[in-house]
C-alpha positions in Angstrom: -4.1 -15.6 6.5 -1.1 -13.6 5.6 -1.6 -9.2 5.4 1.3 -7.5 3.9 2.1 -3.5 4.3 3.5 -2.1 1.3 7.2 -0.6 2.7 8.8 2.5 0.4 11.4 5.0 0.9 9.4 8.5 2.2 5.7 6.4 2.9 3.8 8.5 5.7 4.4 6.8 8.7 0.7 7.2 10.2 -0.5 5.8 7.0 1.6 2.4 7.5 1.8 2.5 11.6 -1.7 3.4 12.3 -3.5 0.0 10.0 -0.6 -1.8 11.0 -1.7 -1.3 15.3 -5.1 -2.3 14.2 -4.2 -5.4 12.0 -2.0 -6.6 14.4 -4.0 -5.9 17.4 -7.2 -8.0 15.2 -5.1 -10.8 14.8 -4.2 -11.1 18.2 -7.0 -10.3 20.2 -10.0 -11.4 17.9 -8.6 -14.7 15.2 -7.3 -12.2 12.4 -4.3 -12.8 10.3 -2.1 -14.9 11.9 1.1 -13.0 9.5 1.5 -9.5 9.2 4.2 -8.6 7.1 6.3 -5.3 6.3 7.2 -6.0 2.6 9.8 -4.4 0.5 11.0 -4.9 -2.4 14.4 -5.8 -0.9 15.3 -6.6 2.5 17.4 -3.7 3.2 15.8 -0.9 5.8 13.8 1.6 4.5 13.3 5.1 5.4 9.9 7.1 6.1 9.3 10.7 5.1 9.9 11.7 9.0 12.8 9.4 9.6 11.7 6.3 11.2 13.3 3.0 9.8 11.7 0.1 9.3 13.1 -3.3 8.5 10.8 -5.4 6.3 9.9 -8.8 7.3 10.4 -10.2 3.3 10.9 -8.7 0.0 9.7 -9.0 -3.0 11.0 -12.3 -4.1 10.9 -14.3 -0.7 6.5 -12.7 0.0 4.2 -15.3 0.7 1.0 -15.2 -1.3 -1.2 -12.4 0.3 -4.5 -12.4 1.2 -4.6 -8.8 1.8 -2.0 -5.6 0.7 -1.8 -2.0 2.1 -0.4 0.5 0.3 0.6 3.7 2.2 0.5 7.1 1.4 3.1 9.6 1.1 5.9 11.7 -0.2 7.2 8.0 -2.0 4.2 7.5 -4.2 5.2 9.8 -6.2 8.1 8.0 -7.7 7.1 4.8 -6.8 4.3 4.7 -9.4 7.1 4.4 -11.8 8.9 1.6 -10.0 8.0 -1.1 -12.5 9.2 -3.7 -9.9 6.8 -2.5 -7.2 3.9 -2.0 -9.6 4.7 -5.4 -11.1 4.7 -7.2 -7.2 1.2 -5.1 -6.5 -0.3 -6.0 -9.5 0.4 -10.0 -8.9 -0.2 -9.9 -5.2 -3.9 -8.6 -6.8 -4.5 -11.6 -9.0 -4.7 -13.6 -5.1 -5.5 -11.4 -2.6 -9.2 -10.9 -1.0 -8.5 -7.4 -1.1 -6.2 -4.3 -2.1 -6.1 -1.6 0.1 -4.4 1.9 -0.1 -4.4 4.9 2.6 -3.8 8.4 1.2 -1.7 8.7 -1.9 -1.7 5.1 -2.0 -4.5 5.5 -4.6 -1.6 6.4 -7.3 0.1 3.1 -6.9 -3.4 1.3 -7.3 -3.6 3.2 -10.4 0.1 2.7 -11.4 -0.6 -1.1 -10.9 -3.5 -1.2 -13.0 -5.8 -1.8 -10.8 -8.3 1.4 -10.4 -8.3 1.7 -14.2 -12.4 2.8 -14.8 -13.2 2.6 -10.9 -14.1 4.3 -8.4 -11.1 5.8 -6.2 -10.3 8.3 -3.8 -7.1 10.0 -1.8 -5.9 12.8 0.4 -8.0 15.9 -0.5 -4.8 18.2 -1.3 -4.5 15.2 -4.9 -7.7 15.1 -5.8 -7.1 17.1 -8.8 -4.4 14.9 -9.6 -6.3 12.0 -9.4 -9.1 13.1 -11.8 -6.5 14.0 -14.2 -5.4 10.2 -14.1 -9.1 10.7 -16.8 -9.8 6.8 -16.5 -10.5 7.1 -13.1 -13.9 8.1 -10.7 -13.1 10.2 -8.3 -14.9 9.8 -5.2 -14.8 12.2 -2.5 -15.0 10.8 0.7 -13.4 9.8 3.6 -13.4 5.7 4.3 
């Protein structure tokens, strides 16, 4: 079972490093995925929104199949939902994987990716409005 984390220039660290400890710490201690990967969409370093740098483990072009994304939060969706090639990768990696998931401000990427169009969807309580005025979307708010 391969899990991939979404990696963009200015994603909220907590909202990559904090399902990334438990991921990892499920697939070692309790027969969860035996891959988790830190995916780009190239394989230079990337740069979080408080400075730490992470090198991913594949881009793009060299990602395994998925059975489950994460897409962070952050400063970075907001010009990442215009990145065709990352909405393009997210919206493939959908057509396999069990599940999609997004922390935070990741919500705009699922959007972005075609992928919340007429669902139910929530994110960070300071975007709501933002997110309602996406129009094809439900907005739900609670915290998952």
């Amino acid at each position: 079972m391969n899990f991939g984390f979404l990696l963009f220039n200015n994603l909220e660290e907590l909202d990559l490093v904090g399902p990334w400890e438990m991921v990892s710490t499920w697939s070692k201690f309790l027969e969860g995925p035996k891959n988790c990967l830190m995916i780009a969409e190239t394989d230079a370093a990337v740069t979080c929104f408080n400075g730490m740098i992470i090198t991913p483990h594949a881009s793009f072009q060299n990602a395994p199949e998925l059975d489950y994304l994460l897409i962070p939060g952050g400063f970075g969706t907001r010009t990442e939902v215009k990145n065709k090639i990352l909405n393009d990768f997210v919206a493939r990696q959908a057509e396999t994987c069990k599940a999609i998931l997004s922390v935070c401000t990741g919500s705009f990427i699922l959007h972005s990716a075609g992928l919340v169009h007429g669902k139910k969807a929530t994110t960070h309580y300071t975007m709501l409005d933002n997110l309602r005025g996406l129009e094809d979307v439900e907005v739900v708010e609670k915290r998952f």
